[in-house]
Structure formats: C-alpha cells, structure tokens
N, C-alpha and C positions, 0 to 999 in steps of 0.2 A: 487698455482693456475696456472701459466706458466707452472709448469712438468704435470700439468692435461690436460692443453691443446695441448700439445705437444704430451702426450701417446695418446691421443683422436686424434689428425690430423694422426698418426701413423697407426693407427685401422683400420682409414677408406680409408686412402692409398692401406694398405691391402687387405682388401674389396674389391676395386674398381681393384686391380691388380687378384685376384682369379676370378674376374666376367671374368677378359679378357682371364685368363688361362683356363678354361673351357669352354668361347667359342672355343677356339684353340685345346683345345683337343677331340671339337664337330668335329670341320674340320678334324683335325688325324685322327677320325675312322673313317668318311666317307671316305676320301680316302684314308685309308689301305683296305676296304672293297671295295671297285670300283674297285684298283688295283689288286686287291685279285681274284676277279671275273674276270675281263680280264686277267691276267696271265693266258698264255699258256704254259708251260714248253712242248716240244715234246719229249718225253721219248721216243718215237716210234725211231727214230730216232739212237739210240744207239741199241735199240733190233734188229734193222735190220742190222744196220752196224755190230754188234754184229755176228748173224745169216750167212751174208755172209763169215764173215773169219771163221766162227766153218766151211763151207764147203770146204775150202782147206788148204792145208797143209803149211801152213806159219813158219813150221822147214829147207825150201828149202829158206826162203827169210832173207837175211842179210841187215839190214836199220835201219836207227836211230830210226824211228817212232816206230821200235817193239823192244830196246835194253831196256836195264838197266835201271830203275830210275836213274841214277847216275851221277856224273859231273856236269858241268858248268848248269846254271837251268837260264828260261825266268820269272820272275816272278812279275807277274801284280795283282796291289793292288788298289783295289776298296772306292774309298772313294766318298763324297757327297758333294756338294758346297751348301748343305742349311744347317741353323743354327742349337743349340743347338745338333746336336750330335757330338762335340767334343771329348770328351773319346772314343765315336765308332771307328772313324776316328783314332785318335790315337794308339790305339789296334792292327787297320787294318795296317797300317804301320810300327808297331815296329814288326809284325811277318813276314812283308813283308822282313825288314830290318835283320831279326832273319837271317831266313832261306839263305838271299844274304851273310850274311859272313859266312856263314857255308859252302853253295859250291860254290861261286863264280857265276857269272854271269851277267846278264840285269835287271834292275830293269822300270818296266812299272806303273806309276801312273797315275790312272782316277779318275778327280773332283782337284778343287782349294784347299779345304782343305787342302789334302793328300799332295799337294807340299811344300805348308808352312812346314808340319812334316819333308816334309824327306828334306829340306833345313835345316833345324835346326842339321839335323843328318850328312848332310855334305855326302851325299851317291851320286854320281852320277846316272839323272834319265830320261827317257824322259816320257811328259807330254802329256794327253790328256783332252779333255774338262770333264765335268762331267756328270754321262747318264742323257736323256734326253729321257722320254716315250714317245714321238711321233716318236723319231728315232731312238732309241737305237741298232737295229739290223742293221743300216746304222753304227751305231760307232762299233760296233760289228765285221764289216768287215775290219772298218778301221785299227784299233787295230789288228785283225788278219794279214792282208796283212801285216803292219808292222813286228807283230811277224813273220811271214814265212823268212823276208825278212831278217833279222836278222837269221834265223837257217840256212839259203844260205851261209851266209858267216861262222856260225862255232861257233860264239859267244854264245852259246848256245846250249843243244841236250834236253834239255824235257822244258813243260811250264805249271807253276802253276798259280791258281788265288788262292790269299787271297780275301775273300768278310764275309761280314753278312749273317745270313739265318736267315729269321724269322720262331720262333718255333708257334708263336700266336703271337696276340697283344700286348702285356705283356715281352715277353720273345723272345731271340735273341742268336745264338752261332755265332762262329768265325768258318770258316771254310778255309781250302788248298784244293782246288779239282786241281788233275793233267789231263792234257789233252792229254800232249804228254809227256812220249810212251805210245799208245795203249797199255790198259790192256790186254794180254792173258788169257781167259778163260779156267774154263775144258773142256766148250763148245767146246771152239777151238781146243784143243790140243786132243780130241778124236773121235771128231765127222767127221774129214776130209776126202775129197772123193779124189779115185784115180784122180791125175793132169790130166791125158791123155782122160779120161772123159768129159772135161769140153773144151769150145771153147772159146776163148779167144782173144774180137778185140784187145786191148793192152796189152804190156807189164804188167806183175802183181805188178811190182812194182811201175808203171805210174798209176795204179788204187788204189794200195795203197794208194801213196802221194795226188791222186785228192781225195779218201774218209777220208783222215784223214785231210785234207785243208775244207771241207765243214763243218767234225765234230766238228774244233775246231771255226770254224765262227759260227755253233749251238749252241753249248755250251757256247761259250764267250755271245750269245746276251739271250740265257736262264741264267746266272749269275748275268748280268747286271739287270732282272728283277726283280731276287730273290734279290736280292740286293736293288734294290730302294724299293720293301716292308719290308725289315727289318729297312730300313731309317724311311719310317713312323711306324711302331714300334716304334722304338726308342726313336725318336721325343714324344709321347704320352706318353712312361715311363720318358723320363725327364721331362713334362709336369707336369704328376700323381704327382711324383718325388717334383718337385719344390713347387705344389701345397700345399701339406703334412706340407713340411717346414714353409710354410707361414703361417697356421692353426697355427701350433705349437708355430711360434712367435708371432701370435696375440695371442693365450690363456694365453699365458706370460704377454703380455701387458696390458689384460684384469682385471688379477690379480694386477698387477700393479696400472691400474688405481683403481681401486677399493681397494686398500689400502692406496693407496692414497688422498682418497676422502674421507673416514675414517677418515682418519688421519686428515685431515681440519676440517670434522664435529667435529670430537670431541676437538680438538685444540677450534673453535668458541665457542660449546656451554662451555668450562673452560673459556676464556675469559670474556663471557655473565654470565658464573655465577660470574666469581671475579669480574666483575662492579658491578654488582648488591648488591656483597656483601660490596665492598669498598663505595657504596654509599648509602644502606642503602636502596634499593629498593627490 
C-alpha cells in the first residue's frame, strides 16, 4: 500500500510539473513570435555597401579590411544568461574555442553563461553583458568599438561571430559569419568605374575604414537579434523536449501503479478466500 502511494504522489507531481511546462512553452511562442515580428535585419545595408565598392577599383587599395581570411582572428561568441539552454551555449563556445586554437587570436564572450564555459576551458576572454532587446544595438557598438580597438593595435586582422540562427520554432543551426575582411564580390571586381571619374572628399581608404566601422556595428547588433530568437527557440525545444520525458515516466508509473494495485487486490481477495476457508465460512 506505501509503494501505491508513493507511485500515486509521483503521478501527480508530474501532472502538476507538465501544467507548468506548457504554460512556459505558451510564453516561448508568444515571444519568439513578437520577437519574430519586430526583427528588423537591414539587409539593405550590405547591398549598398556592397554596390558602392562594385563602383571602384579596390585592386589599387592595399588594407586589412580587403586582405585574406587569414591569420590571427577576433572572434566573439554569442551566448545567453537565461536558463535551460545550456547545450546551446555550450556548442557556441566550444566552436568559438575551436576555431581560437586553430588561428590564434582574441576571443570576445557575450552573456554569463558563455563565461562559465570558457573559464572551465581555461582560454583567456574578455566579457560582455548578455544582449538585451531594449538595447542590444547600444551593446552592439560597444563590442564593435572594442573590436576596432583591438585591430589598432595588430592583435587581430579579420572578426568572426559564432551565434545561433533560428531555422523555425523548432529548429536552430550553429553559425560563423565573418565580418571582416570585406568579401570581394564579382560585382566588385568587374563592374568598376574609371578612379579619375569619380570625385572624392576623402581619402578612399578613410571611407573604406568609416564603411566597414558602421558595417561591422550593423551586423554585430543584426546578430545579436538573430540570436536572442533562436534562444527562445531553443528554450521551447527543451521545453517540448523535457515535456515528452515526463509523459514517458508517468506512463511508466501508471503501469506501475496498476500492477501493483493488481497485485494487492488479488493478494486480499487469496487471503479472504483462505479465512473463509480456514474457518469454515
């Protein structure tokens, strides 16, 4: 009777903990879908920066910003200071940590989590808070100025971001998007107009550096968004995730009880029948 009551307090533990998970996974979709619908990504943004270098001949300009993927690398790793997506976080870190001992460089971590990971790795890191949608293109600048500040002195000549993308609610990949060096297009390299054409208040390589300083402050606070929506993603698949489990171990226990409940009725009524028959009733 004690193991009946015990699968039975069990049951409805469970119960009571799947009512709370599915409220929480009410809240996840409402806001991966708020989120969803305010994301702005400005794509424009690259098609124009884009569009300006396809018009001049940038085989005349020698600078970090247009050299080789190659070398020492800035590379900033996107994590979350809210719960339950640990593996995420983790993932995000170990490719951050991947690609730093493959070429050497800085390693930038955003959100509490992601510091925990890479203290455990023993990597040296400098830390920022974790984004925050009211301001995130505010940290977005901050992080950049930093980065810049840092490729001033040398420690560094191109800068990646690991982050999450969310595919759907459901589903989520790992991504490395580079920022710097500017990709060279075909666009660029055939479409350019005679230099002596064009009139030019600065230096071209002073507008270089001011458009590839704005694209990478664009891009970092566009990342930071895609990123807090595959956080609630995520959040919602460990949810789904945990939910599932929990099903599973009550249908266990249900089986449980109910063989064990069995197993007492029919225990009583042998008892009830051997009094009855020891006494002659």
């Amino acid at each position: 009777m004690l193991q009946l009551l015990k699968i039975k307090k069990n049951m409805e533990f469970n119960q009571r903990l799947c009512s709370i998970l599915e409220t929480l996974k009410s809240i996840s979709v409402f806001q991966y879908h708020l989120l969803e619908q305010k994301l702005n990504v400005f794509e424009p943004f690259g098609q124009v920066l884009d569009s300006f270098f396809g018009s001049i001949d940038l085989s005349a300009i020698r600078h970090p910003f247009l050299g080789s993927d190659e070398g020492k690398v800035g590379i900033v790793a996107i994590t979350s200071d809210q719960g339950l997506l640990g593996g995420l976080n983790m993932r995000v870190v170990s490719a951050a940590i991947n690609t730093l001992e493959t070429r050497g460089g800085s390693l930038v971590i955003i959100g509490e989590q992601g510091k925990s990971y890479a203290r455990h790795s023993k990597v040296p890191f400098v830390a920022f808070p974790g984004v925050k949608e009211d301001v995130r293109y505010q940290q977005a600048i901050e992080v950049r100025d930093y980065l810049f500040e840092q490729l001033q002195e040398g420690l560094f000549n191109s800068i990646k971001v690991v982050h999450a993308r969310s595919l759907s609610l459901v589903t989520h990949r790992l991504e490395i998007s580079t920022l710097l060096p500017l990709a060279k297009t075909e666009n660029q390299k055939n479409s350019a107009v005679d230099m002596s054409q064009l009139i030019l208040e600065s230096p071209l390589v002073s507008i270089l550096e001011y458009l590839a300083y704005l694209w990478v402050g664009q891009r970092l606070g566009d990342i930071f968004g895609l990123s807090r929506l595959a956080e609630m993603g995520a959040r919602f698949a460990h949810l789904e995730e945990s939910t599932q489990r929990i099903e599973e171990v009550n249908k266990k226990l249900k089986m449980q009880y109910f063989k064990f409940r069995h197993e007492n009725i029919d225990q009583s009524m042998r008892e009830l029948f051997g009094t009855r028959m020891l006494y002659g009733e």
